[in-house]
Backbone as CSV, one residue per row, in Angstrom:
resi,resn,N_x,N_y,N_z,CA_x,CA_y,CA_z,C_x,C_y,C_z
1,UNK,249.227,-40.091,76.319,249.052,-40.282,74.882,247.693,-40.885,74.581
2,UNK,247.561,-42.008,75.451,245.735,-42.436,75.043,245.236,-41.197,75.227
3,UNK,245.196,-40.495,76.145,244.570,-39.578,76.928,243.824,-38.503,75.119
4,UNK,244.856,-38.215,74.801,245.232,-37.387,73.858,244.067,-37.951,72.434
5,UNK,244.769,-39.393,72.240,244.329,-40.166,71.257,242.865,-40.259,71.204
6,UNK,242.549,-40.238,72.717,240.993,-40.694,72.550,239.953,-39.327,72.703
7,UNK,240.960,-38.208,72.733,240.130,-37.029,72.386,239.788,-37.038,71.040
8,UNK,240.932,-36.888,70.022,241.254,-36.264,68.909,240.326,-37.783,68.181
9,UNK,239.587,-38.704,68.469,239.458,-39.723,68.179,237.580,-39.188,68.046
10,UNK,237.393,-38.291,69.367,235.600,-38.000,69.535,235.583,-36.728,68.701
11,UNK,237.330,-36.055,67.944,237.057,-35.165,67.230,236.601,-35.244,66.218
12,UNK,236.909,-36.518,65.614,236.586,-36.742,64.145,235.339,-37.537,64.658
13,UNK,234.487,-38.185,65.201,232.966,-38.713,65.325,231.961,-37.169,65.305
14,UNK,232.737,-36.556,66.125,232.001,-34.869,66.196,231.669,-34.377,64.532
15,UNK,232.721,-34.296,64.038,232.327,-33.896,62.391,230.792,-34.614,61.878
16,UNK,230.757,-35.720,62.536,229.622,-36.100,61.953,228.169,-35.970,61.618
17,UNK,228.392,-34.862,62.865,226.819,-34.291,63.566,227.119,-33.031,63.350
18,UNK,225.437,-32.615,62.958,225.056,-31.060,63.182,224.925,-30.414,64.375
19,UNK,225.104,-29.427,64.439,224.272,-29.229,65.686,223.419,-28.219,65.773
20,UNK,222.477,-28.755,66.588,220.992,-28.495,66.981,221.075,-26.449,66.337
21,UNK,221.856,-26.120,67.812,221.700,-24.797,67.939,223.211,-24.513,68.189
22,UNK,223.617,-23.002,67.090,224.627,-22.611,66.746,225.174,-21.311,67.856
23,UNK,226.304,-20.914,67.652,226.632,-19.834,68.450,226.430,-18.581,67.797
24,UNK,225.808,-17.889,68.303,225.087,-16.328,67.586,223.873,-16.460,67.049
25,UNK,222.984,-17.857,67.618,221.532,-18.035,67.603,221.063,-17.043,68.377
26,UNK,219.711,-16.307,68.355,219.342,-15.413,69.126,218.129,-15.519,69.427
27,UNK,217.390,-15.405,70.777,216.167,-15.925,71.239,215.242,-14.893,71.955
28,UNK,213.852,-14.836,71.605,213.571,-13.535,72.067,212.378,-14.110,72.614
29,UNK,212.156,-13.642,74.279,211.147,-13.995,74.706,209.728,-12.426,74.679
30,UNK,209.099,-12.392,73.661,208.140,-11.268,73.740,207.633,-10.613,74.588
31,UNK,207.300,-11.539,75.837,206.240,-10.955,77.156,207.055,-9.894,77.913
32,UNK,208.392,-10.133,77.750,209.582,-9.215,78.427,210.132,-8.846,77.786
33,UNK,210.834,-8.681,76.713,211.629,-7.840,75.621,212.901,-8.618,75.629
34,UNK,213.355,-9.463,76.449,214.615,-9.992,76.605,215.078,-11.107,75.756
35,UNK,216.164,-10.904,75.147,216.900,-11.611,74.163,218.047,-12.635,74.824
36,UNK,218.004,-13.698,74.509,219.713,-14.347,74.684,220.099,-14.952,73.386
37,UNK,221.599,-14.917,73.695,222.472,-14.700,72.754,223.219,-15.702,72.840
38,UNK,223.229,-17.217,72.066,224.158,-18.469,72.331,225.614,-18.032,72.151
39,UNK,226.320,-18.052,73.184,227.822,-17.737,73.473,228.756,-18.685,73.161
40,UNK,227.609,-20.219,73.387,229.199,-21.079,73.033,228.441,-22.010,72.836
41,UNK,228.687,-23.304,72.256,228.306,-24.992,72.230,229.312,-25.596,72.323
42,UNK,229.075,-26.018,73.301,230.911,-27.585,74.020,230.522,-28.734,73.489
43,UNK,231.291,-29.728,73.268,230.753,-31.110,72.541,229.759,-31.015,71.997
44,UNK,229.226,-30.124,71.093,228.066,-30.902,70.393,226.659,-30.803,71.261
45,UNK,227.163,-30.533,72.568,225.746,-31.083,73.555,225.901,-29.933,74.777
46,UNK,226.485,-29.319,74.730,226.523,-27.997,76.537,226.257,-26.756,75.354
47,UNK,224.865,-25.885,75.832,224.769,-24.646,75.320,224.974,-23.770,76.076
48,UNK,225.491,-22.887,75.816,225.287,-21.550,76.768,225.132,-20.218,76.263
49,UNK,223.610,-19.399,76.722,223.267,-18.166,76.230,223.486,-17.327,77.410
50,UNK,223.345,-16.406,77.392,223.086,-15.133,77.793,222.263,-13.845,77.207
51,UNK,221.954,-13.477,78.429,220.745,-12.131,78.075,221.729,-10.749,77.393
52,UNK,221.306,-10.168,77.086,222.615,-8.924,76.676,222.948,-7.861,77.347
53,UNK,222.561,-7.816,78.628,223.178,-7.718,79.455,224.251,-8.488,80.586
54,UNK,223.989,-9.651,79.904,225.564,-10.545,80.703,224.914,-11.079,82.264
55,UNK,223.967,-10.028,82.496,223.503,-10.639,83.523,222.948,-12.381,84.490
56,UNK,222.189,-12.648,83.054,221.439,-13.814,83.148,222.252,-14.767,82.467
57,UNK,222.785,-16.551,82.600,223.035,-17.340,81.857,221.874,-18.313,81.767
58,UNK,221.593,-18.526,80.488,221.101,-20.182,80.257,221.797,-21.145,80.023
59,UNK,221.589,-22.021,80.180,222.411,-23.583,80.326,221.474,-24.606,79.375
60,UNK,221.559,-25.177,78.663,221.303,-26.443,78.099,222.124,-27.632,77.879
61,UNK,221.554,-28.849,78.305,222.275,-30.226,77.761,221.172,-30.904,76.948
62,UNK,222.201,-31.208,75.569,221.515,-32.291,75.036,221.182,-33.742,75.520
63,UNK,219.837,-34.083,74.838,219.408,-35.361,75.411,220.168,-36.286,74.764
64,UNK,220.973,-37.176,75.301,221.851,-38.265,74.160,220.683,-39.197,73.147
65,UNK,221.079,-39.150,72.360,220.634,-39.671,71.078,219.062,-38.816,70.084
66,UNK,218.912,-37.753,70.600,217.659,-36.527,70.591,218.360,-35.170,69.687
67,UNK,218.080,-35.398,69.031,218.326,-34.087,67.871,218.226,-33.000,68.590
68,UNK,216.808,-33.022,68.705,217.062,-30.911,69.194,216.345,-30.810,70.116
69,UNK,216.393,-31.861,71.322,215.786,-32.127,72.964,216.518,-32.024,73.909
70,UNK,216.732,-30.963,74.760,217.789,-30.490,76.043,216.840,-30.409,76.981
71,UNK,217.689,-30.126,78.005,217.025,-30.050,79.732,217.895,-28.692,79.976
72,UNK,217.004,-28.049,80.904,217.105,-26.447,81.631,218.398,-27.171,82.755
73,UNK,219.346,-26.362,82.788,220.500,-26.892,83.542,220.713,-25.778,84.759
74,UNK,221.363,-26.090,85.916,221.892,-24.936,86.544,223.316,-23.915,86.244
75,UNK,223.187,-22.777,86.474,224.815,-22.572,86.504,225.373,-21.612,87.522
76,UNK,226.990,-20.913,87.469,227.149,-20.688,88.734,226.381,-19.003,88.828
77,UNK,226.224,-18.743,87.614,225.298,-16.907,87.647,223.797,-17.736,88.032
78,UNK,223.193,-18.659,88.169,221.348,-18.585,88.312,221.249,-19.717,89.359
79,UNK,221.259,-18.885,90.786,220.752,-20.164,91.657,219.338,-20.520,91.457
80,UNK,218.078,-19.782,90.631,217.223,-20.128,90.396,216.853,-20.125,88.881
81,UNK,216.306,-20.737,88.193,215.829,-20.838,86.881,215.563,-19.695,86.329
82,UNK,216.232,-19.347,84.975,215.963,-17.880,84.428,214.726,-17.574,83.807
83,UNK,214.593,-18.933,83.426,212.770,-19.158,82.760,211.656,-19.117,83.734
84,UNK,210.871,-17.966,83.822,209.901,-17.768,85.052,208.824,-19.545,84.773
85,UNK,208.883,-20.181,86.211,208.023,-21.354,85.816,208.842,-22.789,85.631
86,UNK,209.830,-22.314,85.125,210.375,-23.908,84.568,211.579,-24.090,85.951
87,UNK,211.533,-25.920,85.908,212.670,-26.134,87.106,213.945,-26.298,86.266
88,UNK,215.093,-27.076,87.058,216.184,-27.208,86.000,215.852,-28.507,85.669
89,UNK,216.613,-29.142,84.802,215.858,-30.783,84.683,214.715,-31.116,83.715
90,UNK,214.443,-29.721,83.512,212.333,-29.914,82.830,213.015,-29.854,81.430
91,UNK,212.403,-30.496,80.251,212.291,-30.770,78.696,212.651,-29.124,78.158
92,UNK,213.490,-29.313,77.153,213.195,-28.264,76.246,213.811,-28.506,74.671
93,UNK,213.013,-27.710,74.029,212.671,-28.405,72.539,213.190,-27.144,71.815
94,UNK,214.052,-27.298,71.082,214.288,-26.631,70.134,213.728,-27.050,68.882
95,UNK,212.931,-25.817,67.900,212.061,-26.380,67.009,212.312,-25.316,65.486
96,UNK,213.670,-25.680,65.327,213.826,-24.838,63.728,212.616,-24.810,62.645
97,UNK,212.201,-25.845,62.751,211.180,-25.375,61.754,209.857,-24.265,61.801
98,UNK,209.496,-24.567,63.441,208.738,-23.308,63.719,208.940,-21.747,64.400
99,UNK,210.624,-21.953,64.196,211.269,-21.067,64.743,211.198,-20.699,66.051
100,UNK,211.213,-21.732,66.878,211.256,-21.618,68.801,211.735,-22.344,69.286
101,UNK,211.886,-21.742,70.626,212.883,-22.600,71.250,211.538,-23.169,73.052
102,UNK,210.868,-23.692,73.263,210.067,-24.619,73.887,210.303,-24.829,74.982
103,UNK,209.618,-24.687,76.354,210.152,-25.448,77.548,208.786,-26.093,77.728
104,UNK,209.375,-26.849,78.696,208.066,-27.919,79.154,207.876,-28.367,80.109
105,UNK,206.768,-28.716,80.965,207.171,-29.573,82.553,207.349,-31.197,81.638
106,UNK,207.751,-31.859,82.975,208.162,-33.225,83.334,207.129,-33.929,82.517
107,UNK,205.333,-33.382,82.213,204.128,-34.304,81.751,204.419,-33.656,80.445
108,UNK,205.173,-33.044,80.029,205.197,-32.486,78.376,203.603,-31.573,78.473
109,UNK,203.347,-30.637,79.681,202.809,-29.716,79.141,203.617,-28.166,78.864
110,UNK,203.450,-27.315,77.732,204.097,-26.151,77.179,203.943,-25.557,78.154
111,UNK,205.273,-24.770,78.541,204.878,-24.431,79.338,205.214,-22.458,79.022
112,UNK,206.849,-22.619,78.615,207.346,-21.262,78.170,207.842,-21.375,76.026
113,UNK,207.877,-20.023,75.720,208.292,-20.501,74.397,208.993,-18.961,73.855
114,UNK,209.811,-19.003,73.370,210.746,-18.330,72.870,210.608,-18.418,70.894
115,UNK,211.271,-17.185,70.601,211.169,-17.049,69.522,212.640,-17.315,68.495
116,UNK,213.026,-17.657,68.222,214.420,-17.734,67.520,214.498,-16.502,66.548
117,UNK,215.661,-15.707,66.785,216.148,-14.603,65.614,217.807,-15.485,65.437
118,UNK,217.774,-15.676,63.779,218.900,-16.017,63.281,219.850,-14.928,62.728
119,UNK,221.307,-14.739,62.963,222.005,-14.021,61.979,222.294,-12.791,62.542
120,UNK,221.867,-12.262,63.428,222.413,-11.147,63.830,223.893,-11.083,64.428
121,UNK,224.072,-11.886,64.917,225.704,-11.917,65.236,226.909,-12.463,64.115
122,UNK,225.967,-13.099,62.789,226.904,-13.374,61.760,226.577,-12.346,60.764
123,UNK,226.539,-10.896,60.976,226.829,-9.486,60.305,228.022,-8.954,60.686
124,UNK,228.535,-9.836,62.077,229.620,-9.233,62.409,231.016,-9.722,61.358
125,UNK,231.813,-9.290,61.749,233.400,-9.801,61.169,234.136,-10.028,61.787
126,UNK,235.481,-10.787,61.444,236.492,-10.926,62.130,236.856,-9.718,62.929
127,UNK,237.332,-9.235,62.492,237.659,-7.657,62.399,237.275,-6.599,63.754
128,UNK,235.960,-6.911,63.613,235.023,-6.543,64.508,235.542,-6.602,66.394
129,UNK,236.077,-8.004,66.797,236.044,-8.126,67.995,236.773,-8.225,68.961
130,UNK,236.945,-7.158,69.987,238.119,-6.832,70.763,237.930,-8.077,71.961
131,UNK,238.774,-8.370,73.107,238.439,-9.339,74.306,238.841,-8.465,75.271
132,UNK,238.280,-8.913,76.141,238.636,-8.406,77.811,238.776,-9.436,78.924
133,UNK,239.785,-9.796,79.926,239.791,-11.274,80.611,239.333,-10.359,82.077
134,UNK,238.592,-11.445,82.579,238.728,-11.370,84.061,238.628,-12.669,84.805
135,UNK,239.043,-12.285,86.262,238.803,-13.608,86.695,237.886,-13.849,88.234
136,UNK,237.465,-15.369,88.467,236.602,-15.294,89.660,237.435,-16.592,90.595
137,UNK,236.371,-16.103,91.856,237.739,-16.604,93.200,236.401,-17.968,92.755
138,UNK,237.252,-18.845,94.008,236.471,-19.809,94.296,235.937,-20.081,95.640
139,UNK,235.395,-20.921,96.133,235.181,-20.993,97.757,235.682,-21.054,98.885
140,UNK,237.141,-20.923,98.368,238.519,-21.168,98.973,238.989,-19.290,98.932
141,UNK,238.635,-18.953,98.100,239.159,-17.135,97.709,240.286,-17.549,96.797
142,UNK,240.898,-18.598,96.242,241.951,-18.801,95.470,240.977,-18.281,94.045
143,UNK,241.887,-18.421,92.932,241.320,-17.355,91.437,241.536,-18.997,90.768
144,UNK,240.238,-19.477,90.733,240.128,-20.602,89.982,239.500,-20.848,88.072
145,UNK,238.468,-19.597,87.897,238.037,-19.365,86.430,238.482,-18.248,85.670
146,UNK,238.740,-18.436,84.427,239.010,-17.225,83.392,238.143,-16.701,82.646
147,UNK,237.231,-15.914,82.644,236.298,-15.223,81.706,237.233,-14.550,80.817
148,UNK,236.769,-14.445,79.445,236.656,-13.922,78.446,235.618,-13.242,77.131
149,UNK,235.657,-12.047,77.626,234.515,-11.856,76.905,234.978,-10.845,75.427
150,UNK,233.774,-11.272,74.340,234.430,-10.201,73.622,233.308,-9.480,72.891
151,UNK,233.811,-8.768,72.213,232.957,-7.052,72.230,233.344,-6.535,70.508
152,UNK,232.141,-5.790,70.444,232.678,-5.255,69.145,232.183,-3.577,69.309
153,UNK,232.662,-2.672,68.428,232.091,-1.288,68.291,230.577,-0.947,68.219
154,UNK,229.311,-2.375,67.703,228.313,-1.644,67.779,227.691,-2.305,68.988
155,UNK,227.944,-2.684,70.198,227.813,-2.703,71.275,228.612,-2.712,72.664
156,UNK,228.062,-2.410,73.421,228.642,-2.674,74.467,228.653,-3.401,75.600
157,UNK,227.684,-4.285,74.849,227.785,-5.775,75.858,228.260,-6.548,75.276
158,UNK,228.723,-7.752,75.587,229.610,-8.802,74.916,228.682,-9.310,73.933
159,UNK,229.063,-9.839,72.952,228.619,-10.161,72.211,229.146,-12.543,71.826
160,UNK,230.270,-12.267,72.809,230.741,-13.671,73.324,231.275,-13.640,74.738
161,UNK,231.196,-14.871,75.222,231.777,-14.970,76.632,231.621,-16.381,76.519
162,UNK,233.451,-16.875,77.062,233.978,-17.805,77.302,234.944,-18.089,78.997
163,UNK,234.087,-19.256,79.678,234.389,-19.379,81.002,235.073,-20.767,80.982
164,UNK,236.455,-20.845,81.607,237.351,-22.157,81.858,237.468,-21.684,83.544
165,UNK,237.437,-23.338,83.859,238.138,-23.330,85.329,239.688,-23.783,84.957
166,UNK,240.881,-22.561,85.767,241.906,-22.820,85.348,242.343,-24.330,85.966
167,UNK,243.670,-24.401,84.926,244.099,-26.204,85.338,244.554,-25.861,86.711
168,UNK,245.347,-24.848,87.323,246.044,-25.116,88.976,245.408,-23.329,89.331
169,UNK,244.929,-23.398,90.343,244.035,-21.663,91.031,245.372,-21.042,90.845
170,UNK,245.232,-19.938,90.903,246.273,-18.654,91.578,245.660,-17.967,93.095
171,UNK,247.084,-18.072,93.453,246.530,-17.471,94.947,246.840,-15.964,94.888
172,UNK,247.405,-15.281,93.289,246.945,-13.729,93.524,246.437,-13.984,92.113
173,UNK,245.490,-12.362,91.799,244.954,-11.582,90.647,246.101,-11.494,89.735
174,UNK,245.955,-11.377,88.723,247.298,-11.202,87.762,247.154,-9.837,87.717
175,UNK,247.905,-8.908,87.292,247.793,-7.864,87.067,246.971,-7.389,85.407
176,UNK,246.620,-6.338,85.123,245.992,-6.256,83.683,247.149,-6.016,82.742
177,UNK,248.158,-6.087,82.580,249.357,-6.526,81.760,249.456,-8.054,81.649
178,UNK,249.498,-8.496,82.561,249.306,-10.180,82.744,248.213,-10.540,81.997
179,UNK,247.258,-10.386,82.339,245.747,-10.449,82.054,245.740,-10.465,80.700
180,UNK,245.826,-9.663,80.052,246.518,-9.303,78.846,246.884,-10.314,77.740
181,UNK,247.707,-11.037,78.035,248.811,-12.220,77.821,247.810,-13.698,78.542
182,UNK,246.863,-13.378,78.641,246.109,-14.738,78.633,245.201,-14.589,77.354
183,UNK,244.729,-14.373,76.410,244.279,-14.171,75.301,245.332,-13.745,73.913
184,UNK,245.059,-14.730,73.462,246.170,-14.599,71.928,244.755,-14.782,70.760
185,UNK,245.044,-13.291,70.328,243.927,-13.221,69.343,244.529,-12.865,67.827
186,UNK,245.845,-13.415,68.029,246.537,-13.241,66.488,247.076,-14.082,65.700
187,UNK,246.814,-15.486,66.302,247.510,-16.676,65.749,246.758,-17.315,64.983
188,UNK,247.113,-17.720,63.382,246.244,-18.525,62.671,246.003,-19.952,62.980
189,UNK,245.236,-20.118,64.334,244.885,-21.623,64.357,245.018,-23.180,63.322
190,UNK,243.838,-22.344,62.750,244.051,-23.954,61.556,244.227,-23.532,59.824
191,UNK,245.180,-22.045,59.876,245.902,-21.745,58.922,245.054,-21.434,57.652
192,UNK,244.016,-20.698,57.930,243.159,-20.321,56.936,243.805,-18.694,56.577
193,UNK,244.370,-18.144,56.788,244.826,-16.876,56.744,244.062,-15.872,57.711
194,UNK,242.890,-16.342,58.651,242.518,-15.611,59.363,242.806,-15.667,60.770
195,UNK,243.104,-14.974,61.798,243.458,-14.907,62.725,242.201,-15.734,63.549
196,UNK,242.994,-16.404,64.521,241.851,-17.076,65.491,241.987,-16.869,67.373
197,UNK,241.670,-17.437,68.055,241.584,-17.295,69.587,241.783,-18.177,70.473
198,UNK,242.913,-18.271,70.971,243.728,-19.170,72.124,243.414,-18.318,73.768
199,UNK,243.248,-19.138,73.993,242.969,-18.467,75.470,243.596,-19.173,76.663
200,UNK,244.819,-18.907,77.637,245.310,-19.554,78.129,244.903,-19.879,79.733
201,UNK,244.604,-21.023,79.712,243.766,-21.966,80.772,244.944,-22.232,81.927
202,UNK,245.930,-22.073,82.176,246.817,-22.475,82.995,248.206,-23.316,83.369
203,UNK,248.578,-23.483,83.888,249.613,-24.524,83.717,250.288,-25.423,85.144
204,UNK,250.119,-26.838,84.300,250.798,-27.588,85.197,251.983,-28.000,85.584
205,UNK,252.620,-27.921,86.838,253.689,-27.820,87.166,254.341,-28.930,87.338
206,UNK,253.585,-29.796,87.939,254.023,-31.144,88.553,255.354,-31.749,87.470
207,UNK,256.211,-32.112,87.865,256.988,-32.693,86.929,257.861,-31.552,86.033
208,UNK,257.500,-31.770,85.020,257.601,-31.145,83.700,256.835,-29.981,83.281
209,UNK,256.815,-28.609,83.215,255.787,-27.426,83.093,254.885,-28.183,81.809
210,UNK,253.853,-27.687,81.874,252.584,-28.184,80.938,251.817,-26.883,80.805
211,UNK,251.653,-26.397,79.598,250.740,-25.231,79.603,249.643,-25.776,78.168
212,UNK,248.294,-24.804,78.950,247.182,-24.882,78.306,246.130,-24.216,77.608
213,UNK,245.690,-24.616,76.733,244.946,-23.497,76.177,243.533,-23.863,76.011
214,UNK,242.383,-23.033,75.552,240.995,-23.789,74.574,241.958,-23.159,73.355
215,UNK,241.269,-23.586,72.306,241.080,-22.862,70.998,239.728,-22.840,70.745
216,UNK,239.931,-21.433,69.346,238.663,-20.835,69.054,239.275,-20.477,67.243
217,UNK,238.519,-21.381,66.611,238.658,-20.504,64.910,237.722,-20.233,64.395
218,UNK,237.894,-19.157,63.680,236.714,-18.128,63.467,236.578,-18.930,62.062
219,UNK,234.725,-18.524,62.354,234.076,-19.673,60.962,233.669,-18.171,60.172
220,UNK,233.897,-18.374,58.599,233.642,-16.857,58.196,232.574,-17.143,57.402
221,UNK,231.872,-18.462,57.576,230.682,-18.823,56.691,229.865,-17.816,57.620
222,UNK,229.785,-18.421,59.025,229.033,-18.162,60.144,229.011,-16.656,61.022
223,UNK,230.643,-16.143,60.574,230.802,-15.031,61.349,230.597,-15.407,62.726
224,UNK,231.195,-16.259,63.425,231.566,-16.322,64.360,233.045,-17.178,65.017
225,UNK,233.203,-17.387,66.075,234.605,-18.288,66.617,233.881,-19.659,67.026
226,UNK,234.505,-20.516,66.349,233.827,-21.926,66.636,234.743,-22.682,67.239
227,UNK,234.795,-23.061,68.782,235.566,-24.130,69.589,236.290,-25.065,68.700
228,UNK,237.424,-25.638,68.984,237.984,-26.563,68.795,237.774,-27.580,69.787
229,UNK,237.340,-28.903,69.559,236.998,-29.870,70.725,238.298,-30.162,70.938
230,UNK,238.704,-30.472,72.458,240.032,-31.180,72.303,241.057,-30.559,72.614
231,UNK,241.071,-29.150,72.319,242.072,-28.375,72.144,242.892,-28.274,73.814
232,UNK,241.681,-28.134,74.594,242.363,-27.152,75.786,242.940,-28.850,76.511
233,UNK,243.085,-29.504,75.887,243.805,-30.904,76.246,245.107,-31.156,76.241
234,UNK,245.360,-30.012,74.879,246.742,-30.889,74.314,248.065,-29.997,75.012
235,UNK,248.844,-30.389,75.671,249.813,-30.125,76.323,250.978,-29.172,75.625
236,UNK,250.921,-27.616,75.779,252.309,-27.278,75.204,252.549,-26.636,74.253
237,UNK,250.816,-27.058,73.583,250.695,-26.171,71.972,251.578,-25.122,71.243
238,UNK,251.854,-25.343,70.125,253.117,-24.652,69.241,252.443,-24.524,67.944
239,UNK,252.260,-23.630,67.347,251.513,-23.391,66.058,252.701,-23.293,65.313
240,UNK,252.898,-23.692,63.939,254.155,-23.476,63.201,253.846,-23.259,61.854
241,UNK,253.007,-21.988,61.595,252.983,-21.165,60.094,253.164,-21.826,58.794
242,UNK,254.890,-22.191,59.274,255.194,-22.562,57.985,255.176,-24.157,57.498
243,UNK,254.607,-25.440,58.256,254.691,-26.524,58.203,253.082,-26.576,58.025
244,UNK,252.078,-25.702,58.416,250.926,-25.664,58.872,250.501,-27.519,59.703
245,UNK,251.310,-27.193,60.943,251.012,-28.075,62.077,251.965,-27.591,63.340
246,UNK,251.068,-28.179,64.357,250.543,-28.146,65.849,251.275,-29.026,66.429
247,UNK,252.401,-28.368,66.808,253.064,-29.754,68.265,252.815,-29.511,69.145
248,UNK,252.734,-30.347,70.304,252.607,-30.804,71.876,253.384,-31.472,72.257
249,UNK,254.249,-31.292,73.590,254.896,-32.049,74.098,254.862,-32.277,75.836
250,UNK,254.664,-33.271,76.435,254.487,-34.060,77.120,255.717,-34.986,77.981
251,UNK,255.781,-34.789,79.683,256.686,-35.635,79.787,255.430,-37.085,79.911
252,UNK,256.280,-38.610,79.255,255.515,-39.381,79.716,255.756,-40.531,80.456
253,UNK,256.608,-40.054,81.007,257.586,-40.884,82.435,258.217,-40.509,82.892
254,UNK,259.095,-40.922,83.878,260.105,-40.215,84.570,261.269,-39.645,83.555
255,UNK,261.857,-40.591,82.618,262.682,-39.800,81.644,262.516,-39.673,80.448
256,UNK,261.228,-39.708,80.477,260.986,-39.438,78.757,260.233,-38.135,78.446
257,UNK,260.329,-37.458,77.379,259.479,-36.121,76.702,259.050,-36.802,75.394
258,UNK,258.013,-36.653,74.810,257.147,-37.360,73.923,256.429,-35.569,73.394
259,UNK,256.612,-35.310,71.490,256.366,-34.335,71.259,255.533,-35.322,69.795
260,UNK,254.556,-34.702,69.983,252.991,-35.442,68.683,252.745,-34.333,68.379
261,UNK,252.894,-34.105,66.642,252.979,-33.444,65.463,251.467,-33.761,65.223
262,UNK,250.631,-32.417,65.206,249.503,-32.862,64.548,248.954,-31.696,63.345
263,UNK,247.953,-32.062,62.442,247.938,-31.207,61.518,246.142,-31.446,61.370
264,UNK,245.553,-30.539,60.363,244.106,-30.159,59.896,244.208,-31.212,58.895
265,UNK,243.117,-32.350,59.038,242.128,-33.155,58.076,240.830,-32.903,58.120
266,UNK,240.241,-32.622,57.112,239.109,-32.868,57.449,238.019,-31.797,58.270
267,UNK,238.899,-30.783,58.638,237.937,-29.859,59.746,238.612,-30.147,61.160
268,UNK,239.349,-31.464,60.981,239.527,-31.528,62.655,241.462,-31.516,63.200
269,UNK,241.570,-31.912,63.973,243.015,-32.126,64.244,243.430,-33.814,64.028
270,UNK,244.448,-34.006,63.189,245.046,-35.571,63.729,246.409,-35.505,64.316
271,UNK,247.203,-36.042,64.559,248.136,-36.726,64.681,249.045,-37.474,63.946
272,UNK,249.706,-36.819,63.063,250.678,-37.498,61.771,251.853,-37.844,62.280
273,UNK,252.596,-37.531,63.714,253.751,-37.810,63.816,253.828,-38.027,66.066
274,UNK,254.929,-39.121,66.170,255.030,-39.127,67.523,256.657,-39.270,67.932
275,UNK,256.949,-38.576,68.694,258.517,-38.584,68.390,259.010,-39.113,70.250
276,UNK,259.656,-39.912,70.663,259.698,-39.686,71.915,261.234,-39.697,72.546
277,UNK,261.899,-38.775,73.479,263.362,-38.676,73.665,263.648,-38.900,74.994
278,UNK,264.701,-39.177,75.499,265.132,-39.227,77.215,265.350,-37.882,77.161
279,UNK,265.609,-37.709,78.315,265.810,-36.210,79.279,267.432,-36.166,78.617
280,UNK,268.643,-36.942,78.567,269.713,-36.452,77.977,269.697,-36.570,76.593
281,UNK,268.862,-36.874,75.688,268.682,-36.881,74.210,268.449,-35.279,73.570
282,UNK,267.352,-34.964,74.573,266.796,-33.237,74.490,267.974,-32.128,75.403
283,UNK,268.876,-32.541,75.985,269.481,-31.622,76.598,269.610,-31.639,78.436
284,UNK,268.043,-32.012,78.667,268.070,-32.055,80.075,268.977,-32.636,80.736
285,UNK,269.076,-32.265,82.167,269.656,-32.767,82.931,269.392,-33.417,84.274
């Protein structure tokens, strides 16, 4: 329950801040023709683009307390830096006003610079975007991450891609019926009448089954799916239409189940209700 509390707690500080660089920002480096395409922003502070061919990822972290100052990060697609020249670690400046996006060495000399194209991915629509899951082994060969990518009719490269390491590996492939049934792209998240994107992260067994999700609700200012912080936390998730709120339930001891009612303030999720029962109160045995 802290656990829980002190998410939904950095959800509402999150409202507070802009952020730097949005998802369906688009960056064009001239000397090569190559574009990336921001796929996602995690807290406020983890970017991740890609080239449009899916090939290449970029990585950014924000600098804590630095508006629009990140560092070149590694990830598991680029054992070497995608930016010809730059290490991981080295400065980079995002600069809306002059429309670029900046790298730099360690002495703050320029080193690479990119062009920002806004808006091309918010022409799209809801409407627009189909998903496809796959998954990758780990160093073990067990199936530890879930890709999700999604796609629309006027291309055929993704146009989003979303990567979780699942909560417990699988030691087989799911089948593509299975596969299938890890993406729920029809449920109204936070009850705007538009359909949004649950993507299911795994489940824990230990004890009491625990299943997990991210969420994703589509922003229709932006034309795109904007993360829910927090989400792929909450244990159990139950969307309920007609109350417009979100239960979770949780064992949180040996005989107790604990189910927290939460609902939309504000943009974010709270917590309006906590209910907690023994194992023979609910039925168990």
């Amino acid at each position: 329950m802290r656990k829980l509390l002190t998410i939904l707690a950095l959800c509402c500080c999150l409202q507070l801040y802009s952020q730097s660089i949005s998802v369906g920002d688009r960056f064009l480096d001239r000397e090569t023709g190559v574009t990336y395409t921001v796929r996602e922003v995690r807290m406020e502070k983890y970017v991740f683009m890609t080239d449009d061919t899916a090939d290449n990822l970029l990585s950014l972290t924000k600098v804590d307390g630095r508006e629009c100052e990140y560092t070149l990060e590694p990830s598991a697609q680029a054992d070497d830096p995608p930016i010809a020249g730059a290490e991981f670690g080295w400065p980079v400046k995002y600069c809306p006003e002059k429309g670029t996006l900046e790298f730099y060495t360690p002495q703050g000399r320029l080193l690479y610079t990119m062009e920002t194209i806004h808006g091309q991915q918010g022409t799209l629509g809801r409407e627009d975007y189909r998903f496809k899951v796959s998954f990758a082994n780990d160093s073990e060969g067990y199936i530890g991450r879930i890709i999700v990518r999604g796609y629309t009719p006027q291309s055929d490269s993704p146009v989003t891609e979303y990567e979780y390491e699942l909560v417990e590996r699988l030691a087989e492939l799911p089948s593509e019926e299975e596969a299938a049934n890890y993406v729920d792209d029809k449920t109204d998240i936070n009850f705007d009448g538009i359909p949004d994107l649950m993507i299911f992260i795994g489940r824990n067994c230990v004890g009491r089954v625990s299943e997990y999700y991210a969420g994703y609700v589509w922003d229709d200012e932006d034309k795109c799916f904007a993360m829910v912080p927090g989400f792929d936390e909450i244990s159990n998730p139950v969307v309920h239409a007609d109350t417009k709120t979100i239960t979770s339930t949780a064992r949180t001891n040996a005989v107790e189940i604990t189910t927290w009612t939460l609902a939309w303030e504000g943009g974010h999720l709270e917590i309006i209700d906590e209910t907690t029962n023994t194992f023979g109160d609910i039925g168990d045995e």
